[in-house]
Every structure is written in structure tokens, then in C-alpha cells.
DOMIZA-945029 format. One line per 10 residues: number of its first residue (from 0); for each residue x, y, z of N, C-alpha, C, O, CB. Coordinates in steps of 0.1 Angstrom, whole numbers, plus 2048, in hexadecimal, padded with zeros to 3 digits. Glycine has a CB too. Example, Ala and Ser with C-alpha at 12.3 -4.5 7.8 and 13.67 -1.06 7.14 Angstrom:
<nodes>
0 = 884/7C7/84E/87B/7D3/84E/884/7DF/84E/88E/7DF/855/871/7D3/85A; 880/7EA/847/889/7F5/847/881/800/84F/886/80B/850/88D/7FA/839
</nodes>
This chain:
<nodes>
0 = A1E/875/DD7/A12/874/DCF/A15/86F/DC1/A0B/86A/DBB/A0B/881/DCF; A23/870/DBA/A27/870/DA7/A23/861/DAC/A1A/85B/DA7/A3B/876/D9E; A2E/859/DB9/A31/84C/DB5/A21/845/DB7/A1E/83A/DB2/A3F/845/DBE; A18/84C/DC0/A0B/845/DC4/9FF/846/DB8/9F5/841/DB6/A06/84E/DD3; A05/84E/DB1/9FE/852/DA4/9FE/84A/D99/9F6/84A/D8F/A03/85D/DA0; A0B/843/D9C/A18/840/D91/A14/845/D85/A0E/840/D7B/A1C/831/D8E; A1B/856/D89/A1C/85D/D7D/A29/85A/D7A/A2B/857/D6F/A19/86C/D7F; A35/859/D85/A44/856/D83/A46/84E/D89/A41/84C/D94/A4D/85D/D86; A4E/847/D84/A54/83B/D8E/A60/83C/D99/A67/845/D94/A5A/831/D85; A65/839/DA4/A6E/83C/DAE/A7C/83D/DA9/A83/844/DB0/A6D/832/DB7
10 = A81/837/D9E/A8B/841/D99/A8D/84D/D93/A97/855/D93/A90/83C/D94; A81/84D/D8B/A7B/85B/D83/A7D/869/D92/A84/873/D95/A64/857/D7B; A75/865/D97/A71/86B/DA4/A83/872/DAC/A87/87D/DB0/A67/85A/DB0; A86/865/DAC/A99/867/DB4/A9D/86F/DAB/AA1/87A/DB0/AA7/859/DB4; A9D/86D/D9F/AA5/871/D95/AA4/882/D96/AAE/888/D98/AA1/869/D87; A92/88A/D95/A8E/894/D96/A94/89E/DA2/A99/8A9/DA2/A82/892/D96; A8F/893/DAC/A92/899/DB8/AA2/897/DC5/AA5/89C/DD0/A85/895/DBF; AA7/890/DBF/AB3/88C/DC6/AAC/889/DD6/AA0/887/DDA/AC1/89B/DC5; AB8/889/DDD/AB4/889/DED/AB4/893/DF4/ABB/891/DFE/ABB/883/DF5; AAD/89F/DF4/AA8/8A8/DF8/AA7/8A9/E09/AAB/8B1/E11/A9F/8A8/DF1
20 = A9E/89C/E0A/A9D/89A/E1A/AAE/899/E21/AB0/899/E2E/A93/888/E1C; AB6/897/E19/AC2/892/E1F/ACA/8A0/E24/AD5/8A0/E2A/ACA/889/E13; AC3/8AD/E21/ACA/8BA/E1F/AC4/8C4/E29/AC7/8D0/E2A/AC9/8BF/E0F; ABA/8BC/E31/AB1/8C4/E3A/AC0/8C3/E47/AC9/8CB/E46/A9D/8BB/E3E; ABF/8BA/E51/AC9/8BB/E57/AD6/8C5/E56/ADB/8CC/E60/ACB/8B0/E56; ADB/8C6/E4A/AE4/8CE/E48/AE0/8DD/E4A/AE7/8E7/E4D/AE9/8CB/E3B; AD4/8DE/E48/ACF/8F0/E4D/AC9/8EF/E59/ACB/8F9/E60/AC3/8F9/E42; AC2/8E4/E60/AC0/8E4/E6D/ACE/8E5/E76/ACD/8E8/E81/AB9/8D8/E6F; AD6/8E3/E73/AE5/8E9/E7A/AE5/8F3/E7A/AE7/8FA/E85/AF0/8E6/E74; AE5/8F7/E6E/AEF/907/E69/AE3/90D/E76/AE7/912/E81/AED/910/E51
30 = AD4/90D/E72/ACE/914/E7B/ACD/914/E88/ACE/91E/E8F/AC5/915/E78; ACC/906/E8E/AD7/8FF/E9D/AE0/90A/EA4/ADF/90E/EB0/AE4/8F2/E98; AE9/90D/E9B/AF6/916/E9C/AF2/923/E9E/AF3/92A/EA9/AFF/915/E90; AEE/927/E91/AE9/933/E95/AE1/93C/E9C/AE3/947/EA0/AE6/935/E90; AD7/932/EA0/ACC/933/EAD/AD3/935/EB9/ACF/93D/EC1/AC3/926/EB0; AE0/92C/EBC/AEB/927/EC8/AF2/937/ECA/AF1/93D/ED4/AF9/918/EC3; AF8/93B/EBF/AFD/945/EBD/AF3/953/EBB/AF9/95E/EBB/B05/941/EB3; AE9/954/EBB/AE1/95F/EBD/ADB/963/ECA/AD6/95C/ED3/AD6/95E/EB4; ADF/972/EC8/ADD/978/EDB/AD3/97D/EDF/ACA/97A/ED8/AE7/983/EDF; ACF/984/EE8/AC2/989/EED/ABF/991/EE6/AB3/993/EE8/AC1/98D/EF8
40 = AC4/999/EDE/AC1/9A5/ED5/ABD/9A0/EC4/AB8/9A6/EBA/AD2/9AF/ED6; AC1/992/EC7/ABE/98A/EB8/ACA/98E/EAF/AC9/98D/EA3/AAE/98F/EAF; AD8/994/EB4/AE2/98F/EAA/AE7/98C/EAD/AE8/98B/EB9/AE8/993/EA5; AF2/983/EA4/AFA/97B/EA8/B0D/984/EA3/B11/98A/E99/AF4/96C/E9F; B12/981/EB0/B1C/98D/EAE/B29/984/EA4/B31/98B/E9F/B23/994/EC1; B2A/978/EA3/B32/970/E9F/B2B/963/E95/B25/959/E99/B3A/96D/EAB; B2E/968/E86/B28/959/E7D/B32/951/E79/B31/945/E78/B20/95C/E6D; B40/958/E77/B4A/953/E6E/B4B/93F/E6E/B49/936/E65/B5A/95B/E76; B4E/93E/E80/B54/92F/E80/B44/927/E7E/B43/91B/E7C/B5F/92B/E92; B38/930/E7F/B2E/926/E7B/B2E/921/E6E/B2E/916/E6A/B21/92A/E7D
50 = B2E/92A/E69/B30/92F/E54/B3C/91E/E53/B3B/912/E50/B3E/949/E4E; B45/927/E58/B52/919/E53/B50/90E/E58/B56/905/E52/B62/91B/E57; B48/90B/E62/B43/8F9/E65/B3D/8F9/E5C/B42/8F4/E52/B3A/8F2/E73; B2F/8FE/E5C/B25/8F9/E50/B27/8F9/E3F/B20/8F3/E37/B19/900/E52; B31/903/E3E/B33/902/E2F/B35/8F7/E28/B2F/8F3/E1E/B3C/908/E2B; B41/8EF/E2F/B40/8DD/E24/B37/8D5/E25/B37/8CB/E1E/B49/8D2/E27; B2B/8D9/E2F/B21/8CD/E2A/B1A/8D3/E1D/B10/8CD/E19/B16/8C8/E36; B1E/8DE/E18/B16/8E5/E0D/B1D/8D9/E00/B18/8D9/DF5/B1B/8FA/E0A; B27/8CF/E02/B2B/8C6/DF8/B1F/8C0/DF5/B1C/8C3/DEA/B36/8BC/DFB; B18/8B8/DFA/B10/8B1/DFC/B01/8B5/DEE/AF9/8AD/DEA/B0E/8B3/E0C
60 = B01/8C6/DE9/AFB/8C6/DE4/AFE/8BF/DD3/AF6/8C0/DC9/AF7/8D1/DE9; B0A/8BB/DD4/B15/8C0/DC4/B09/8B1/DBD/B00/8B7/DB7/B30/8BD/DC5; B08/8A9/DBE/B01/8A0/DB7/AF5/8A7/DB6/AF3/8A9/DAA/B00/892/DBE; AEC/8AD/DBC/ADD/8B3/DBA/AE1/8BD/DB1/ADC/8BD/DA5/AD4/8BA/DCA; AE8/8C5/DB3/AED/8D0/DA9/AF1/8CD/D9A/AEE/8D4/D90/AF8/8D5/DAF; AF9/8C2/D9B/B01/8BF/D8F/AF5/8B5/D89/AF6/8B0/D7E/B11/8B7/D91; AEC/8B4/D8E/ADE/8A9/D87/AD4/8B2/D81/ACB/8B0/D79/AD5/89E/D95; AD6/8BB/D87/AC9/8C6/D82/AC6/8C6/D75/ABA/8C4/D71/ACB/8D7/D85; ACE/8C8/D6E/ACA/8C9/D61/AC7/8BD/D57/AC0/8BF/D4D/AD2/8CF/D5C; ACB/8AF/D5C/AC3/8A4/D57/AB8/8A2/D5E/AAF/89C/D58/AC9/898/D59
70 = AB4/8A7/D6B/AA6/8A4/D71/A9C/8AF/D6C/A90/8AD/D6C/AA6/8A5/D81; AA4/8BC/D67/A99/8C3/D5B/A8F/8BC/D53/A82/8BB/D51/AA1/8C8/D51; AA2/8B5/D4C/A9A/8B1/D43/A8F/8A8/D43/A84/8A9/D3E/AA1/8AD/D3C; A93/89B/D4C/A89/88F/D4B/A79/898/D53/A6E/898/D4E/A91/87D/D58; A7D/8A1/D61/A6F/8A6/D5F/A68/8AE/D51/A5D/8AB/D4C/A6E/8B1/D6A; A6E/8B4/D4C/A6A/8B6/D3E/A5E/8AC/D35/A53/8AE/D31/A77/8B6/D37; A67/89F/D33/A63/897/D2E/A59/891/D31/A50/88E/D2A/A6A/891/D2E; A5B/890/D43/A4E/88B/D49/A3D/897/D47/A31/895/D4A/A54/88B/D5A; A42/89E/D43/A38/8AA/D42/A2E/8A9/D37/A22/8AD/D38/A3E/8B7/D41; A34/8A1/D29/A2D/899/D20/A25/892/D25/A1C/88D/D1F/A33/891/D18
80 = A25/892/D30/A18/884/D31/A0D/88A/D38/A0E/890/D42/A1C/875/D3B; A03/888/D32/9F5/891/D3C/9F3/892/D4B/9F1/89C/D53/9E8/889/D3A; 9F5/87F/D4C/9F8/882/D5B/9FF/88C/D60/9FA/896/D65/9FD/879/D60; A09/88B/D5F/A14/892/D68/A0F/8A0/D64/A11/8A9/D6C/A27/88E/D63; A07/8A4/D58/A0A/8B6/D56/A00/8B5/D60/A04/8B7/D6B/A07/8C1/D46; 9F2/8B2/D61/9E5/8B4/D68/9E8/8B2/D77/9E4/8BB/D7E/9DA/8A9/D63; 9EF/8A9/D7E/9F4/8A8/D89/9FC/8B6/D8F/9F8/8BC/D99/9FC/89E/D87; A0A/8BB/D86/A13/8C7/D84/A05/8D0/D88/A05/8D2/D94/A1C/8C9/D74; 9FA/8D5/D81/9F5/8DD/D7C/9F0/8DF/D89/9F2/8E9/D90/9EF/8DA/D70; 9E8/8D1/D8C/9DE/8D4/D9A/9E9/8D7/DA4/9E5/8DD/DAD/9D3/8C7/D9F
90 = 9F4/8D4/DA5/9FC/8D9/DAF/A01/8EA/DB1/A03/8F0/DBB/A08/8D1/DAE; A03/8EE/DA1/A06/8FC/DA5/9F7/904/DA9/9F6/90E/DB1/A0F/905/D97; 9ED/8FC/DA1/9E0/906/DAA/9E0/907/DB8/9DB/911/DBF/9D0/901/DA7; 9E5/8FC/DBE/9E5/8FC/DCE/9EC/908/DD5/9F8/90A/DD4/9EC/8EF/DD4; 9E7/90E/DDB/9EC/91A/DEA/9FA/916/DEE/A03/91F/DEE/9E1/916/DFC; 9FB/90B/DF1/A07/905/DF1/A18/90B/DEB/A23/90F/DF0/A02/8FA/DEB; A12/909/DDE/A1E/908/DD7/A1D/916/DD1/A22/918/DC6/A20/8FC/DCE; A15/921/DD7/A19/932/DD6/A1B/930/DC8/A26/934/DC5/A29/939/DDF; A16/92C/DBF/A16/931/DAF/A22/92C/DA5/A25/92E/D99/A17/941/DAE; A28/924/DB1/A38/922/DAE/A3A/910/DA5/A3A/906/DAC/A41/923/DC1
100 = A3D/910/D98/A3D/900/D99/A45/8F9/D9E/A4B/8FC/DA8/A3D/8FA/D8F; A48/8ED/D97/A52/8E2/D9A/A5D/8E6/D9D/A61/8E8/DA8/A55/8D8/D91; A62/8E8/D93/A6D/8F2/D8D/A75/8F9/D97/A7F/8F6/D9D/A65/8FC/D84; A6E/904/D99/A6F/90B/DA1/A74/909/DAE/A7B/911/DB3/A68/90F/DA1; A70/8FE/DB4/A6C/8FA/DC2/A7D/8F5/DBE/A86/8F9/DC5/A5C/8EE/DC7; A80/8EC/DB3/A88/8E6/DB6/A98/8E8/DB7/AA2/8E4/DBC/A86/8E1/DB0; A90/8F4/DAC/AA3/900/DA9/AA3/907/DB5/AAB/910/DB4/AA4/911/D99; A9D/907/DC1/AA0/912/DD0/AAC/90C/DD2/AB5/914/DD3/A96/912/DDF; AAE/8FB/DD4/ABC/8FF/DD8/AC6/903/DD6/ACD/908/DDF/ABF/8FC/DDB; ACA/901/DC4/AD0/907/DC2/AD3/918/DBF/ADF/91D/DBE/AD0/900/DBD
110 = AC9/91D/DBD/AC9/929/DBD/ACE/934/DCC/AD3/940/DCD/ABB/929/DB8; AC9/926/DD7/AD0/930/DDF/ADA/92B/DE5/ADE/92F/DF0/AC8/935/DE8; AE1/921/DDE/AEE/91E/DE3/AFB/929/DDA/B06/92B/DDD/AEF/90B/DE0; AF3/92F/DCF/B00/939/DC9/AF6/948/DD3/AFA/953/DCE/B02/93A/DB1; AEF/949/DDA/AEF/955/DE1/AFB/957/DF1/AFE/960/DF9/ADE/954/DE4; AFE/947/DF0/B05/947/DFF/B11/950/DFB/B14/959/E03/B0B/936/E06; B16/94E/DF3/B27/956/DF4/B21/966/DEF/B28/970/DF2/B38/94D/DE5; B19/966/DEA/B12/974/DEA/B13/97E/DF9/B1A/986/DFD/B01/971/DE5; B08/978/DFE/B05/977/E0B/B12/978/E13/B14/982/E1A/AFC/96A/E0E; B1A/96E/E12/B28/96D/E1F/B32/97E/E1F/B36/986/E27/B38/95B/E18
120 = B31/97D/E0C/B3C/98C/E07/B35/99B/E10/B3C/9A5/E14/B39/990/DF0; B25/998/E11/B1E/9A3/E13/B1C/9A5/E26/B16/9AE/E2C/B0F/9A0/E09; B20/99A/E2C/B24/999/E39/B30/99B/E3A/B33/99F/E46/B20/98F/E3E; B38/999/E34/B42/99C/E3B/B45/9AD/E32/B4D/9B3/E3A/B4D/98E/E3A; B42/9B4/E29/B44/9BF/E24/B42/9CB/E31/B48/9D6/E31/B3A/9C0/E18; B3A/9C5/E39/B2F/9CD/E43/B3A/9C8/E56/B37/9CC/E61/B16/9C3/E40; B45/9BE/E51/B4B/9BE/E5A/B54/9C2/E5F/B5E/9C2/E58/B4B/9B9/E5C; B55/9C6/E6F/B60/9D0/E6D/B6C/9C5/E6D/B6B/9B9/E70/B62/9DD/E7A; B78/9CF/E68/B89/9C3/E67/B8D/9C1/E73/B95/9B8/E73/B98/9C9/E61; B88/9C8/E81/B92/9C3/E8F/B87/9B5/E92/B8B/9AC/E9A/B93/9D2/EA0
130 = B79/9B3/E8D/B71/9AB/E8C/B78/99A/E88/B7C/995/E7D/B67/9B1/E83; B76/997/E97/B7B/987/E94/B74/97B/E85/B7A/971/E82/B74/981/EA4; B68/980/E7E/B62/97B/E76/B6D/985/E6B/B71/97E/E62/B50/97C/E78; B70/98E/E6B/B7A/994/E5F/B83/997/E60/B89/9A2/E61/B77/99D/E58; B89/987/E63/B98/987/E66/B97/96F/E5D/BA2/968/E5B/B9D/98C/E82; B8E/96C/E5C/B91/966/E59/B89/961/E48/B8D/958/E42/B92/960/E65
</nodes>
């Protein structure tokens, strides 16, 4: 809608949002796996070797990550302009976007890419040591 608006132009737009679409696949796996590996009871008795396939495609985020904070900025910038705030504006009123802005939407991934090793320490804390997942 920015570029149909032309509130931003298609590099403004890249620049904000990196390739995002390019990062869906990478969790349609992980969940692929997990689903494969979940039992009639809904647990899954073994994550370890899923965890260690899917962890290097977590490289993939290091450009979106390491850009964040110039795409702050230029959204920032872009926010000077009426358009873009009135656009922004009518978008967080929407149901949609749960109260949540741009912003927001955009730092999830990173925010929950430092919850993973959170998350892994706290699975495996809870595993036992003769446990093939805490042994490696």
C-alpha cells in the first residue's frame, strides 16, 4: 500500500523492511519437523537434531538484524511526512495490528531470535543427562 500510495519508494520500502518473505520457509521447516516429530500425546520426545538442522538457517537473519537500526532511522525520517504519519496512524487504529505499530511488528524478529538460546538453556535445564537431547 506505502509504494501504491507512493508514500515510499521500493528502495525506501527494502531498505525498512528487508526480505522478510524470504524467512517464512525457514520456520515452515522448523514447524514441518516438529509436527513430524510430535506424538499422539502432542510431545515430542526428541528436539535436539531438529534444533541443530535448523539453527544455521538462523544466518540468514544477520543482514535484517544488522540493518535495523538504519531502517529505524530512515522510518523515522519517513514519519516527517504527513503522509506516511496518517497512513502509520490509520494502520495502528486497525484490529489488525492489535495496537502494535510499525516498529513493533518489525523488531519481532529480532527480539525473538535472542529468546531462542533462552528457550534451548531452559529445555535442556528440564532435561534429563541419560537423555539423548542432553548429551549433545
Amino acid at each position: 500500500p506505502m509504494l501504491k500510495l507512493a508514500i515510499m519508494t521500493e528502495e525506501e520500502l527494502a531498505h525498512i523492511f528487508g526480505d522478510l518473505d524470504a524467512y517464512i520457509p525457514l520456520h515452515e521447516y522448523l514447524l514441518m519437523k516438529l509436527t513430524e516429530g510430535t506424538g499422539p500425546d502432542g510431545t515430542i520426545s526428541q528436539i535436539g537434531h531438529i534444533v541443530i538442522d535448523w539453527l544455521p538457517g538462523l544466518n540468514a537473519y544477520k543482514n535484517y538484524c544488522s540493518n535495523q537500526l538504519a531502517a529505524k532511522a530512515l522510518l523515522d525520517q519517513k514519519k516527517q511526512d504527513k503522509r506516511v504519519q496518517d497512513f502509520l496512524q490509520r494502520c495502528l487504529e486497525s484490529p489488525f495490528s492489535r495496537k502494535l505499530d510499525l516498529w513493533s511488528f518489525l523488531d519481532i524478529p529480532r527480539s525473538r531470535l535472542v529468546k531462542y538460546p533462552l528457550l534451548l538453556r531452559e529445555i535442556l535445564r528440564h532435561t534429563p543427562p541419560d537423555h539423548p537431547d542432553g548429551t549433545k
